[in-house]
C-alpha positions as a Markdown table, in Angstrom:
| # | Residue | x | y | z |
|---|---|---|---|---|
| 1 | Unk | 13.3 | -105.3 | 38.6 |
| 2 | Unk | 14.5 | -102.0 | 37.2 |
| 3 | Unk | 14.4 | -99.1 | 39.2 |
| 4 | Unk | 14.9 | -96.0 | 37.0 |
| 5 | Unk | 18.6 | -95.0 | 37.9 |
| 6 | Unk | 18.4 | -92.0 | 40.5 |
| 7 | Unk | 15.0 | -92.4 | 41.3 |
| 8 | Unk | 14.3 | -91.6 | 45.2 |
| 9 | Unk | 13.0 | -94.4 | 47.6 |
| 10 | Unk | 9.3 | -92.7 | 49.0 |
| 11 | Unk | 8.2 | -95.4 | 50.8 |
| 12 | Unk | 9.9 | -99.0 | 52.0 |
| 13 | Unk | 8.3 | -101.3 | 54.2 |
| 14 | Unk | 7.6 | -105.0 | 54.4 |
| 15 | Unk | 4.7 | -105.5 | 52.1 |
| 16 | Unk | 5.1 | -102.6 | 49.2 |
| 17 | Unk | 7.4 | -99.9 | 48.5 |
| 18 | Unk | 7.5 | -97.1 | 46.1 |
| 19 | Unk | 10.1 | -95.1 | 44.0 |
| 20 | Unk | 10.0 | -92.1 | 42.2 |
| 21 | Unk | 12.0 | -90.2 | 39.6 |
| 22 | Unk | 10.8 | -86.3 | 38.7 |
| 23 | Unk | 11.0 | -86.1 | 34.8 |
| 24 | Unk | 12.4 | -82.7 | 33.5 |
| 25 | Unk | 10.7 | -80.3 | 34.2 |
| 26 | Unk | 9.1 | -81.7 | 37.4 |
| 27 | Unk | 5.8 | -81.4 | 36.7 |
| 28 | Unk | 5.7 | -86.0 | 35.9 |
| 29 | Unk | 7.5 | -88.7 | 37.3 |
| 30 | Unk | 8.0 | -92.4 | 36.9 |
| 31 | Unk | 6.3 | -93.7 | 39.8 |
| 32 | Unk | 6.9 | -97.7 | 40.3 |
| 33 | Unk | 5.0 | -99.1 | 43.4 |
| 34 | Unk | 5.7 | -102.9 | 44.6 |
| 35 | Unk | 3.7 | -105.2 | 46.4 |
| 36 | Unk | 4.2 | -108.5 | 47.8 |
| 37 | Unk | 1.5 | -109.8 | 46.8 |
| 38 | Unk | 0.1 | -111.5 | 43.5 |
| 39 | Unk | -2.4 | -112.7 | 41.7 |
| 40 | Unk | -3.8 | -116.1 | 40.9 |
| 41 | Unk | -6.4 | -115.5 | 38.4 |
| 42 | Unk | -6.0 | -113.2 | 35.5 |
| 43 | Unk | -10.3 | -112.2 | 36.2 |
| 44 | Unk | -8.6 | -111.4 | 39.8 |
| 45 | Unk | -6.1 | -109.4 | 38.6 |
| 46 | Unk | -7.7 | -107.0 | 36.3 |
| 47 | Unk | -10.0 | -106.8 | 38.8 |
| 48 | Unk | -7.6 | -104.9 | 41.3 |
| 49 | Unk | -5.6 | -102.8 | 38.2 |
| 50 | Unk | -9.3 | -101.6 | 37.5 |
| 51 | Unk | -10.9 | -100.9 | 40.4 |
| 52 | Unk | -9.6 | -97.3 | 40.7 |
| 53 | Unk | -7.7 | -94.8 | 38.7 |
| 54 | Unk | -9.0 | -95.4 | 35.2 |
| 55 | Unk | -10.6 | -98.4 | 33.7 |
| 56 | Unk | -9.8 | -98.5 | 30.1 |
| 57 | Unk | -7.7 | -101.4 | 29.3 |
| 58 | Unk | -5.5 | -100.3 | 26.8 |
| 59 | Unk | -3.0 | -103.6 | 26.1 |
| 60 | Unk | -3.3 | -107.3 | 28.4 |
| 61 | Unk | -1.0 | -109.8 | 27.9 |
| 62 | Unk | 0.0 | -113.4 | 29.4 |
| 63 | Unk | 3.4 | -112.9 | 30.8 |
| 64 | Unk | 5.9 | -115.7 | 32.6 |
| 65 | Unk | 4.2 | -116.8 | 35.8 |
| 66 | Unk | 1.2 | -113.9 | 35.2 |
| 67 | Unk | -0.1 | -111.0 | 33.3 |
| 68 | Unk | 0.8 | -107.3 | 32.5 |
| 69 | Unk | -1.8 | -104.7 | 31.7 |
| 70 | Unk | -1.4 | -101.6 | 30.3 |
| 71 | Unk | -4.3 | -98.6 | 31.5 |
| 72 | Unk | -5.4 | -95.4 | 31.0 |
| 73 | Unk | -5.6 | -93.9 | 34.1 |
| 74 | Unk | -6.6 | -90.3 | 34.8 |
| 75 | Unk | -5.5 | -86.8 | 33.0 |
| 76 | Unk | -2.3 | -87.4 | 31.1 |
| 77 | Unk | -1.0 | -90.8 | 32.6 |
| 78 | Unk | -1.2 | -94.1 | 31.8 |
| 79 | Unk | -0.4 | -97.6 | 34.1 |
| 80 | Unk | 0.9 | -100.6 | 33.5 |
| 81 | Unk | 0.4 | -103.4 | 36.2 |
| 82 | Unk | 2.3 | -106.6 | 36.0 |
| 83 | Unk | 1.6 | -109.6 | 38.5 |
| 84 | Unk | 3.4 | -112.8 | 39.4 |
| 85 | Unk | 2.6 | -116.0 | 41.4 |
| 86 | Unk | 4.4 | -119.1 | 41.7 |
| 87 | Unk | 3.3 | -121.4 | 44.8 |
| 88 | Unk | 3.2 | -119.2 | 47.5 |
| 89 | Unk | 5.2 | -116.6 | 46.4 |
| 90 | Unk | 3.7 | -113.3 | 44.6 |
| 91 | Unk | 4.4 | -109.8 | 43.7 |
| 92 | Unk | 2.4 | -107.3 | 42.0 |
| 93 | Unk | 3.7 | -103.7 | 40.3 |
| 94 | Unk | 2.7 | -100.9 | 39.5 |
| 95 | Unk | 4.1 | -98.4 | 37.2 |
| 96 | Unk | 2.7 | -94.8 | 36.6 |
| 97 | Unk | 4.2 | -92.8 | 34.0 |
| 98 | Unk | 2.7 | -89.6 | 31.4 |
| 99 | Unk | 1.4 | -91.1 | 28.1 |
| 100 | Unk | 4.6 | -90.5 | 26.0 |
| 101 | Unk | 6.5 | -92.5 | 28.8 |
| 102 | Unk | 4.4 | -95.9 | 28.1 |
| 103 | Unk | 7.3 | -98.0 | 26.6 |
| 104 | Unk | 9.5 | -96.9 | 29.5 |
| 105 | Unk | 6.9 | -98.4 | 31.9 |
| 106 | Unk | 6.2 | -101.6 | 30.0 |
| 107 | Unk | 10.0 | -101.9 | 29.8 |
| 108 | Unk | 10.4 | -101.9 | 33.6 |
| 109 | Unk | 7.5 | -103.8 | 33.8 |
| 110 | Unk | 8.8 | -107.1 | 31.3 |
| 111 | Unk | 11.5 | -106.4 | 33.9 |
| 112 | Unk | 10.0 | -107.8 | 37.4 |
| 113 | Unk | 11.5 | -111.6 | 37.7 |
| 114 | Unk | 9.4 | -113.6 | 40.3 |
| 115 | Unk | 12.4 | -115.7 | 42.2 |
């Protein structure tokens, strides 16, 4: 998984953690929040990425071992949620990011390996 280079840790615990990394300006960031947890079923999965913050599916795609989805969320920002399983193993990410940023988030997001 790529973390944006000099983003801060704001949270790191056993089941999620989340990073951030203040744009210019400081008024956005890149937020990238990690689970361990995934999802089986792609039904399942939108499911969660819809239930709050926006549910306007912009972009959902089959990815190795799962699915990615890209959001509108709320005001200027836009999500994109990408979910692995394999066996027992699962992880599940978010990335938050202004509109403009999209590419960067689906970028980090084609970036989370399930090993």
């Amino acid at each position: 998984l790529m973390i944006p280079k000099g983003a801060k840790t704001l949270a790191k615990g056993k089941v999620s953690s989340t990073f951030s990394l203040p744009l210019p300006g400081g008024m956005h960031e890149i937020n990238v929040h990690l689970t361990g947890i995934g999802h089986k079923t792609e039904k399942g999965f939108v499911r969660m990425a819809t239930m709050m913050g926006g549910k306007k599916v912009l972009e959902k795609k089959k990815v190795t071992d799962g699915w990615m989805l890209v959001k509108k969320a709320r005001g200027p920002l836009t999500e994109v949620w990408v979910t692995k399983s394999k066996g027992k193993k699962g992880i599940t990410l978010k990335v938050s990011v202004k509109d403009e940023h999209k590419d960067i988030a689906v970028k980090i997001g084609e970036s989370l390996v399930l090993k």
